[in-house]
Each structure stands twice: as structure tokens, then as C-alpha cells.
C-alpha positions as MATLAB code, in Angstrom:
seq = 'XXXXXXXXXXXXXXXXXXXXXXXXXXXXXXXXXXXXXXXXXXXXXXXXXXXXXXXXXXXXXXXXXXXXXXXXXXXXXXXXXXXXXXXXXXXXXXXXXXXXXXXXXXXXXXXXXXXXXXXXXXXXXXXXXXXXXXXXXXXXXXXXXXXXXXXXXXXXXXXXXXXXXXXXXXXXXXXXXXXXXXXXXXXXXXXXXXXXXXXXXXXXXXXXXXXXXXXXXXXXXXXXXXXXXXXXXXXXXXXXXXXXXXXXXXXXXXXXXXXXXXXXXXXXXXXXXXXXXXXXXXXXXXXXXXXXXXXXXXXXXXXXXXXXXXXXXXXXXXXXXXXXXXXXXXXXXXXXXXXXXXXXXXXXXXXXXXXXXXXXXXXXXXXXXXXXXXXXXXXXXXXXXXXXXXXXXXXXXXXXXXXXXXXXXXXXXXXXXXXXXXXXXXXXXXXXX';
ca = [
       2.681  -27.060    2.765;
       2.901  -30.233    4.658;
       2.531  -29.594    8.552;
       5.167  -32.790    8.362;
       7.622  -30.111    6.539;
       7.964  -28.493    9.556;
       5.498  -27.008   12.158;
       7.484  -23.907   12.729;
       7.326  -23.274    8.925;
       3.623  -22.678    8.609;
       3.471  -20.116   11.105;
       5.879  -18.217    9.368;
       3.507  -18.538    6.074;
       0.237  -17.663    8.201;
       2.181  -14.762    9.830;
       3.248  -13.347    6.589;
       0.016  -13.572    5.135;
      -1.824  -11.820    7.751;
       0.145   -8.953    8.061;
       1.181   -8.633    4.482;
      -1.779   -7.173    2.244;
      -2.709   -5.130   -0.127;
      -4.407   -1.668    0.836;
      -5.303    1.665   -1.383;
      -4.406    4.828    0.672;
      -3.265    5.325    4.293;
      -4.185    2.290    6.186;
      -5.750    4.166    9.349;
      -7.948    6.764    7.213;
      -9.080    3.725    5.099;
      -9.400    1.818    8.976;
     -12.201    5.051    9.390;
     -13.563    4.692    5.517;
     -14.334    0.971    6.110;
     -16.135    1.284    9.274;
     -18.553    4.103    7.534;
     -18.756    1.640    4.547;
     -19.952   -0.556    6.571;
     -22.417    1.235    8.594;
     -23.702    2.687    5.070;
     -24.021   -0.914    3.705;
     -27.112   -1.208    6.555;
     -28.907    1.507    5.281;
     -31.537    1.551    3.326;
     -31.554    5.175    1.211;
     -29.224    7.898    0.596;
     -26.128    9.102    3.529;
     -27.537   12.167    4.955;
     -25.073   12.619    8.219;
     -21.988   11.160    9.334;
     -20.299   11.375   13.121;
     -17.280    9.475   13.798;
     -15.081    9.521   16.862;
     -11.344    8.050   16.651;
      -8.555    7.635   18.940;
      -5.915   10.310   19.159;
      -3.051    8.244   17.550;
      -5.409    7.203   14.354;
      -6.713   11.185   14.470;
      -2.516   12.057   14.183;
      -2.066    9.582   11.237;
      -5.022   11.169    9.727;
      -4.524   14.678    9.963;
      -2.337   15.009    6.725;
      -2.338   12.517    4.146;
      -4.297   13.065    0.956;
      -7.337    9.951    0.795;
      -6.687    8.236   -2.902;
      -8.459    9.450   -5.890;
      -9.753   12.592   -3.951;
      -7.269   14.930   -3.806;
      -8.443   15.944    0.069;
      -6.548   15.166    3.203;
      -7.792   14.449    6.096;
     -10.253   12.070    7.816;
     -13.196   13.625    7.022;
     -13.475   12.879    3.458;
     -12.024    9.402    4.428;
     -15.131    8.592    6.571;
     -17.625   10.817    3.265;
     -16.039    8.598    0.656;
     -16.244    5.756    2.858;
     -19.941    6.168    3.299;
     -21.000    7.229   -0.209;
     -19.080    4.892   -2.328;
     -16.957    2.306   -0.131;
     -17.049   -1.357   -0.711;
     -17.306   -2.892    2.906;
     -16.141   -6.445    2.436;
     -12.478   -5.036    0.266;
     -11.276   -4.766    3.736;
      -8.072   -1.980    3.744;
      -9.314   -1.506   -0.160;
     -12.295   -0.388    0.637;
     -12.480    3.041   -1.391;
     -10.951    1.008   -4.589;
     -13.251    1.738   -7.781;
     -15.206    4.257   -5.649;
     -17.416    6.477   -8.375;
     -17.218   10.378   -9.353;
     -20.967   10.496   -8.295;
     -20.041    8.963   -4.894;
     -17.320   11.335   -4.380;
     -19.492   14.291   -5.730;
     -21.679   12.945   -2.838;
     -18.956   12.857    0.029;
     -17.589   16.792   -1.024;
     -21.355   17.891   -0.628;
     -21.415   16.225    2.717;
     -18.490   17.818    3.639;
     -19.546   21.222    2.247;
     -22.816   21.436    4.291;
     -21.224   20.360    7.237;
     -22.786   17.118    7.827;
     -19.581   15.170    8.501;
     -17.503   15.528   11.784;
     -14.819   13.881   13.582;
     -14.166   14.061   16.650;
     -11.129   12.648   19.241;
     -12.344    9.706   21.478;
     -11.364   10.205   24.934;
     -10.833    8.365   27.181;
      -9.668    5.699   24.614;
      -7.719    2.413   25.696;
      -7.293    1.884   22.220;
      -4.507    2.831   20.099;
      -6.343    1.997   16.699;
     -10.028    2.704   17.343;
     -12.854    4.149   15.087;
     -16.299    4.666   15.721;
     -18.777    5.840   13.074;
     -22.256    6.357   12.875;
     -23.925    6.815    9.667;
     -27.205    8.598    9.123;
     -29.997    8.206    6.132;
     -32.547   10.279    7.015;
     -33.640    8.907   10.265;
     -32.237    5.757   10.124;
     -28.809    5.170   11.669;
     -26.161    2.240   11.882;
     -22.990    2.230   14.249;
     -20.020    0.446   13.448;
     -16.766   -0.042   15.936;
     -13.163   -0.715   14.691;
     -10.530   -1.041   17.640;
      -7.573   -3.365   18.003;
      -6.695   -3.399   14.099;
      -8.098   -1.782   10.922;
     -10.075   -4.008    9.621;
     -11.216   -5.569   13.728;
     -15.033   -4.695   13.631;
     -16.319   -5.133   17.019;
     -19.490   -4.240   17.074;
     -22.227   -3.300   14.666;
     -25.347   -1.419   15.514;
     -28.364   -0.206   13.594;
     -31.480    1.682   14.431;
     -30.125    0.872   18.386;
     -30.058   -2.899   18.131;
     -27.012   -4.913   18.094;
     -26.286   -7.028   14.787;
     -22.824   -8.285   16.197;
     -20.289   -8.282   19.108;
     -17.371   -9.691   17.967;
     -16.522  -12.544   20.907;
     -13.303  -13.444   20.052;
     -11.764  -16.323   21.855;
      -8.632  -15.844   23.388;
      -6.581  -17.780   20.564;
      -4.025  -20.345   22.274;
      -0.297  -18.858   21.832;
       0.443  -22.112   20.079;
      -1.640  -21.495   17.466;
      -1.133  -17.368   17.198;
       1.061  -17.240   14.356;
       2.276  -13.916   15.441;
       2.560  -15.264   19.397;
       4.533  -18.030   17.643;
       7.162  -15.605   15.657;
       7.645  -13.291   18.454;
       9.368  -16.647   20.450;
      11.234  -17.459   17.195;
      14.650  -16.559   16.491;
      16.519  -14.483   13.396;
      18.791  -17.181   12.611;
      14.946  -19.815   12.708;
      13.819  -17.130   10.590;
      16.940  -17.112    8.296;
      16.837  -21.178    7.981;
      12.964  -21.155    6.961;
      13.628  -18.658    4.153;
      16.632  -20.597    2.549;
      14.957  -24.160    3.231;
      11.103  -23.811    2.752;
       9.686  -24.939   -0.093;
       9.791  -22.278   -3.026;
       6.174  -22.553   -4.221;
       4.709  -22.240   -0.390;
       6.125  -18.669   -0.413;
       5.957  -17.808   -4.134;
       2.797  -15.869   -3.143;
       5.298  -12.938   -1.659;
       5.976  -11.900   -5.491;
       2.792  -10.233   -5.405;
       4.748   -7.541   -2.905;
       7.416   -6.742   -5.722;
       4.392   -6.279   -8.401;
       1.969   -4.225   -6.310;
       5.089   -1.829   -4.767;
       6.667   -1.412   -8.230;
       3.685   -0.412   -9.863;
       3.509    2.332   -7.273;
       6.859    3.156   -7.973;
       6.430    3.763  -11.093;
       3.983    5.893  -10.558;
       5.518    7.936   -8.183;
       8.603    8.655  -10.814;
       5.978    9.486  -13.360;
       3.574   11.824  -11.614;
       3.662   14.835   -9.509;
       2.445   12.926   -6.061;
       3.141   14.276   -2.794;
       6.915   15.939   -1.986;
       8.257   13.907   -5.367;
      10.984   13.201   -3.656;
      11.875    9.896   -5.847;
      11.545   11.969   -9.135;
      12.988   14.784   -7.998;
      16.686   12.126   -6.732;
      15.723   10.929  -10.696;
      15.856   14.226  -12.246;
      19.361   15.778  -10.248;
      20.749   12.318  -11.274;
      20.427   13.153  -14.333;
      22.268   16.299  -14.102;
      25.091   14.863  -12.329;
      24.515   15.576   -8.386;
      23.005   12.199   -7.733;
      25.201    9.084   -8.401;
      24.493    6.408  -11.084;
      24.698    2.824   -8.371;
      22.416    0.308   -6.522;
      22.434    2.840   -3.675;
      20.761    5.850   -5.169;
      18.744    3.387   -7.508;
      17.220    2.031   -3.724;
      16.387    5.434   -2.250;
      14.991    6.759   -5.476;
      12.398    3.978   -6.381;
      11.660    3.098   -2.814;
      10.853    7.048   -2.085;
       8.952    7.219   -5.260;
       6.561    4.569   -4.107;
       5.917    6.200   -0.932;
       5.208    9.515   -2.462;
       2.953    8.242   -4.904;
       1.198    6.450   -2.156;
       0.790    9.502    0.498;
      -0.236   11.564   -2.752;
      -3.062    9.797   -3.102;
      -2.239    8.096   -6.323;
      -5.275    5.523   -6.757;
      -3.110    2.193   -6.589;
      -2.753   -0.164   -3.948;
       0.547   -1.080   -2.043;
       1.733   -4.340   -0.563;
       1.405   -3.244    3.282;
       3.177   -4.887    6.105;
       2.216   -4.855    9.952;
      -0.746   -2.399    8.670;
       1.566   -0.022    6.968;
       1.660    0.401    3.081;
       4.809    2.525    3.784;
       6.595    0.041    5.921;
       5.290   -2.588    2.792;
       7.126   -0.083    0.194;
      10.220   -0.451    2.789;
      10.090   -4.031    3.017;
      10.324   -4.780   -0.477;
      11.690   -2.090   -3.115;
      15.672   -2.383   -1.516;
      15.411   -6.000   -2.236;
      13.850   -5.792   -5.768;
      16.331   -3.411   -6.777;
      19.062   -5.242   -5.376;
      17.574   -8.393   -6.676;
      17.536   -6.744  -10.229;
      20.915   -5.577   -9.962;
      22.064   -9.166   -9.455;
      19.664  -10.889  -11.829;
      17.915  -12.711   -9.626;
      15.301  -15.354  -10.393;
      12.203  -15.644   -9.222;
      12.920  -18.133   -6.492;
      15.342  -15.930   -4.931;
      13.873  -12.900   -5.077;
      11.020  -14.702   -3.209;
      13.537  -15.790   -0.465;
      15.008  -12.134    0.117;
      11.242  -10.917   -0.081;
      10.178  -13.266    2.793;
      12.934  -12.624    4.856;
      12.743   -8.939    4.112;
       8.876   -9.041    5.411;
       9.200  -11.603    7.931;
      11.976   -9.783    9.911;
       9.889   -6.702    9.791;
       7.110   -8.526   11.176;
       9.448  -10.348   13.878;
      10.350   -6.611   14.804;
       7.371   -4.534   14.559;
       4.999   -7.548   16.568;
       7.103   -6.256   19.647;
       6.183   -2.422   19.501;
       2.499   -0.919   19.767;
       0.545   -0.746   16.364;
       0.702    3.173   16.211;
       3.626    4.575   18.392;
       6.117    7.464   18.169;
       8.861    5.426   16.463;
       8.596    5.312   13.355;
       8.157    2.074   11.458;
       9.945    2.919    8.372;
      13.255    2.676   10.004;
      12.176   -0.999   11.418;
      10.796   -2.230    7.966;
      14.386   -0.633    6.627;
      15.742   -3.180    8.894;
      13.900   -6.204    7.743;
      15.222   -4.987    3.957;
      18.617   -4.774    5.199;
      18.218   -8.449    6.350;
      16.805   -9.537    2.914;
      19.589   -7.289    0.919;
      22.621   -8.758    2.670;
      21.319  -12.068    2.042;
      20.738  -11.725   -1.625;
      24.513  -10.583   -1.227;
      25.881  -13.848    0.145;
      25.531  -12.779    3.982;
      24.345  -15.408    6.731;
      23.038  -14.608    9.496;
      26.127  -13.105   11.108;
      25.872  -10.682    8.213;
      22.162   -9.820    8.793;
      22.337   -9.419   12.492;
      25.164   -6.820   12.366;
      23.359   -4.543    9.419;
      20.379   -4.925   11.665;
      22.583   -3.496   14.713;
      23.793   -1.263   12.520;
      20.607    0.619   11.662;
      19.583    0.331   15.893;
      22.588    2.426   16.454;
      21.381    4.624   12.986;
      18.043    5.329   13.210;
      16.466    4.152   16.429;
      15.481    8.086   17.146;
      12.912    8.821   14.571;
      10.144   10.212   15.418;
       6.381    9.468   13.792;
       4.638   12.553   13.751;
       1.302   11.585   11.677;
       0.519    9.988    8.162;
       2.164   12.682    5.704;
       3.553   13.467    2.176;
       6.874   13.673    4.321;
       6.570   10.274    5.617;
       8.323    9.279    1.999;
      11.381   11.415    3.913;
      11.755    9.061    6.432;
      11.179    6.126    3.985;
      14.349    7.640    2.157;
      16.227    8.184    5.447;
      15.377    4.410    6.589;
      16.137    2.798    3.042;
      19.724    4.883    3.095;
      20.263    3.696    6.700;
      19.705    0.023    5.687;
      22.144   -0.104    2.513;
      24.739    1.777    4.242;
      24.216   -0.992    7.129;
      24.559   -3.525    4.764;
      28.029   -2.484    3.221;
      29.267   -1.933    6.488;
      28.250   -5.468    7.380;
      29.440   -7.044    4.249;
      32.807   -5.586    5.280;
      32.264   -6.975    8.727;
      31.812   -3.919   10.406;
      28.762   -2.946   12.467;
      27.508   -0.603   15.768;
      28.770   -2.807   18.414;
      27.168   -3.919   22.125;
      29.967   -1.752   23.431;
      28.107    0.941   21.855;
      24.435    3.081   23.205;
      21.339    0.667   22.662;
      22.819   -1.952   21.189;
      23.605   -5.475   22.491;
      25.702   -7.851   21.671;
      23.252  -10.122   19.920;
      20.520   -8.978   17.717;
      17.497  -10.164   19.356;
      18.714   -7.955   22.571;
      18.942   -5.207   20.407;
      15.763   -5.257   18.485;
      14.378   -5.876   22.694;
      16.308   -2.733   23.651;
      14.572   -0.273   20.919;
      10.979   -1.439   21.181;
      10.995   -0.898   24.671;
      11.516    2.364   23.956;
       8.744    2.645   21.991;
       6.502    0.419   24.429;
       7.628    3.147   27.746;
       9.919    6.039   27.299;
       8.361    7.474   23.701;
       4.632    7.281   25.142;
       5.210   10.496   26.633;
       7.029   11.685   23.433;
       3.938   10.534   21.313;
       1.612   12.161   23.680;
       3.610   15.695   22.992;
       3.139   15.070   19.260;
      -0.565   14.581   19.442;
      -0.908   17.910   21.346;
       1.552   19.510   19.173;
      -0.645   18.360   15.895;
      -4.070   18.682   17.582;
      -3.074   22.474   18.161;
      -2.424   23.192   14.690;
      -6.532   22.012   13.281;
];
């Protein structure tokens, strides 16, 4: 796209594109995974030993969730299948097309005990992972921290192959330092005016998420929440509309993907489950009102963008759960595909602040697809309250009376008050290995 388009336009694009990606499994076991893939990549025989040490809010979103095509949970046969059979450079894909043998590998690591995991403190970083991989005597050390895929350092045999010196990148150029200034209603203009083949890339979201959908309604992954909505529909306890069609398919993604279904989602912010959030309302909704292309690609870009917009404001990994601010960024894309401005969009989005602010993350799980329902539900009943122009007010708890003061008012919750509340769940968790 043209920088002469508009300058404001392209950081949108870059911002999008950075944070929205495809990733197999639970973004911060993979984060683990990819750093022993990595350190295995340097080695040159067979993985005899693996220590890894990880920061206590990646050890609480790795506790529970079952690591694709494994049918294990935890981190430990993340950071086995990671060394055995991982492909370094697929990034948050990293265990895709990962063989039987090297998963008959990783379980025989696990079973004689040469694989642990331990908590990093102190730790200054909220997403860190350290793993050091062993072939006989040979050794390599490789350090994530900052992001999951943010390799900092790379050792092997003691000597340093890279220190990642990162420049402090000018705010001007930071697409994400650039969105955070931005406004909803910027954000809103940019998705109605921008060009439709700069953002026809988005699409990819709707065909990676459905996919997983699908899968979720056909299998038996994780709670099977979504099929479970499908079958009591059938029977007559679940209504036949757009709203039940929403939580259903949306849940069914998320089940699928906590199950450890082998298929990749379309992540956002480093979440596949905030991804799922961002984008099944809107395809539904888009389907229900027959849609083209082009405009499903507009609600999809808002949808994503706004989550983005949202989430860049709260920690990576914090004791709010992001489902209920992806919800918000679908609500956004949902009311638009319904003929709602921006006036529309900002009171849903108040809406679900005065809904949902008070969820609680408490680790990477098969119930995380609960929350996904609850945050889904939350958005569509914003959204028909909005369309009717009704909405949680500024009168009312968190919520100001404009949008941007709201969204402010919740993540600094997240950023102060729930620190202390995330630190409880980590001790509450860590008791129960």
C-alpha cells in the first residue's frame, strides 16, 4: 500500500500482521517447545537430557493444556517434543508435522526422568523460557523472554552464538507504539476506507479458525463444550439464531484447540484463543448476512485490530483474562457488519467493560473454551443492546463516558490491582503439582 495512502494506514497493516499469526497448540508451551527446538537444532547426535526453567506466569499457562498431537499436558512434554522433533525456524508452529518416532523419543525422555522444569525466580520477565538441551556431553542454551518467539540469547558448549541487541525502535516507527496513540473512531475510518486488497490477507483468520471449528464440533476435544451447545440444540434446550450459532462454533474452536487437536489457529496478541475470539462472532455473523469477501475482511480487521488496540495496554500474561478483551474487539467488528458506526461500537465495547471486566485467568486449560463462551455471549448481548442504543453508562462502576477511558480504566486493573490477584493464582496452582 502506498505510504502516500495514508501513513497512519500502514501501521495498522504492520500491527495486524505482527500480532496476528498462525500457531499449533498453546502459544506459551509451544514459546518452551521452540526454545528446546532450537537448542536441539545445535546439536550434533541424539537428545539425551533436557532442563528448562520458565517464569511463573508461562509455568501457570502451562500447567494444564494438552500439547497437540500428544495427548499429554503439561510443559514437560512441550519442551521433549520440542527437542526431539521441533522445527526451529516454524516459529509458534514449531511442533507442526512432528514424527511418531520423535514423540516415541520425547515419552521415553519423560519416562526416565531426563526432562525437568523448573520455576525461574527471581524473574523480571513475564514470558521467559530458558532451556538447555543435552546430547551426550554436548549442550546448547537457548533464552526466550519478552515474547514467544524473542530469542535472546543462544549458547552452546559455553560459548555465546548470539545476544540479541535490539535497538530501542523509535515510537514512530513501532507499529504497536503507533496504535496504542490511535483512536477507535481512526481505527473505525481505516477499516471502512483502506484499500480492500491491502487487508485481504486477514481472510486467512476466518479459514484457519473455522477449520478448527469444525473440528471441535466433530471430535471429542477438551470439555466439548461447542458440540455438546450442538447436540442439546438439537433436542430443543438450545435455540436455533445467530446467538447460539456464535457461542457454539466459537467454543468449538477453542476446545478443539486446548484438546490438542493437531491444527493451527489464527492467534492474536500471542493468543490462539483470543484469535478464535476475534474472528468466529464475525464469520458467523458475516454468514448470516451474506457477506462478501470484502466485507467480511473489513469486520475481520476491525475485529483484530481493536483487540490489539486493547490488549497492547495490559501485560502479555496477566490475571485478566484476554478472552473477554478479544470478545470486545468482535463486538466492534459484529456491530459494524450490522450497520453500527462508531457510536454503536463504543457503547457494545462499554457494555462488555461493565460485563466481564472481572474474569479471572487462571492458566492455559480445556476450560479456557468456558470463558471463550462467556466472552463471545457477553459481546453479542453487547451488541443488541447497542444496536438498540442502550449500553453500561459512565454513570455506572468502571466505565467512562468515552470508550478509550474505559478500555484505560480496565487495563489498569490488570497493570496494578490484579498483580496481587495473579500472584494468589500462581500459588494456588503451584500447590496443586
Amino acid at each position: 500500500m502506498s505510504e502516500q495512502t495514508n501513513p497512519l494506514w500502514n501501521h495498522f497493516i504492520r500491527a495486524v500482521q505482527e500480532e496476528v499469526k498462525p500457531a499449533l497448540g498453546c502459544t506459551e508451551p509451544i514459546s518452551l517447545a521452540l526454545a528446546c527446538a532450537t537448542a536441539a537444532e545445535l546439536l550434533p547426535g541424539k537428545v539425551t537430557k533436557i532442563e528448562a526453567w520458565v517464569s511463573p506466569n508461562l509455568m501457570k499457562n502451562g500447567l494444564g493444556v494438552t500439547v497437540p498431537g500428544t495427548g499429554m499436558v503439561g510443559l514437560p512434554i512441550a519442551a521433549a517434543l520440542g527437542a526431539t522433533g521441533g522445527h526451529a525456524q516454524a516459529g509458534l508452529e514449531v511442533l507442526k508435522g512432528a514424527s511418531t518416532e520423535a514423540l516415541a523419543q520425547a515419552k521415553a525422555l519423560l519416562n526416565t526422568g531426563k526432562v525437568q522444569v523448573k520455576l525461574q525466580e527471581p524473574c523480571d520477565e513475564i514470558l521467559y523460557s530458558r532451556a538447555c538441551v543435552y546430547a551426550g556431553d554436548a549442550s546448547a542454551m537457548v533464552t526466550i523472554a519478552g515474547g514467544h518467539t524473542r530469542i535472546v540469547e543462544i549458547l552452546c558448549q559455553g560459548e555465546t552464538r548470539f545476544i540479541l541487541d535490539e535497538q530501542p525502535q523509535n515510537a514512530d516507527s513501532d507499529p504497536l507504539a503507533v496504535l496504542s496513540h490511535a483512536t477507535l473512531l481512526q481505527i473505525i475510518e481505516f477499516v471502512e476506507q483502506v484499500p480492500f486488497e491491502a487487508i485481504r490477507f486477514i481472510l486467512q483468520a476466518a479459514q484457519l479458525n473455522d477449520a478448527l471449528s469444525r473440528e471441535g464440533l466433530s471430535g471429542n476435544w477438551g470439555l466439548h463444550i461447542g458440540a455438546t451447545l450442538h447436540k442439546q440444540r438439537s433436542r430443543g434446550w438450545v435455540a436455533q439464531d445467530v446467538g447460539s450459532d456464535i457461542v457454539i462454533r466459537t467454543s468449538a474452536a477453542s476446545d478443539a484447540r486446548m484438546g490438542g487437536a493437531v491444527l493451527p489457529a489464527m492467534s492474536n496478541s500471542g493468543s490462539g484463543n483470543q484469535g478464535i475470539t476475534a474472528t468466529l462472532p464475525v464469520v458467523v455473523v458475516a454468514e448470516h448476512i451474506q457477506a462478501d469477501d470484502e466485507k467480511l475482511a473489513r469486520a475481520l480487521m476491525l475485529s483484530h485490530l481493536s483487540a490489539i488496540y486493547i490488549h497492547y495496554q495490559l501485560p502479555r500474561l496477566s490475571a485478566l483474562c484476554a478472552a473477554t478483551t478479544a470478545g470486545m474487539g468482535s463486538a466492534a467488528g459484529m456491530a459494524w457488519l450490522m450497520g453500527g458506526g462508531y457510536q454503536t461500537i463504543s457503547m457494545a465495547i462499554s457494555s462488555m467493560i461493565g460485563d466481564v471486566s472481572g474474569m479471572i485467568c487462571d492458566g492455559a486449560s480445556n476450560s479456557c473454551a468456558m470463558k471463550v463462551s462467556t466472552s463471545v455471549a457477553s459481546a453479542w448481548k453487547a451488541v443488541m443492546m447497542a444496536l438498540d442504543d442502550t449500553a453500561v453508562t459512565g454513570n455506572e462502576g468502571i466505565v467512562a463516558h468515552n470508550v478509550e477511558q474505559s478500555i484505560a480504566n480496565l487495563c489498569a486493573l490488570a497493570c496494578r490491582s490484579m498483580q496481587a490477584t495473579d500472584k494468589q493464582i500462581i500459588e494456588i496452582m503451584a500447590s496443586k503439582v
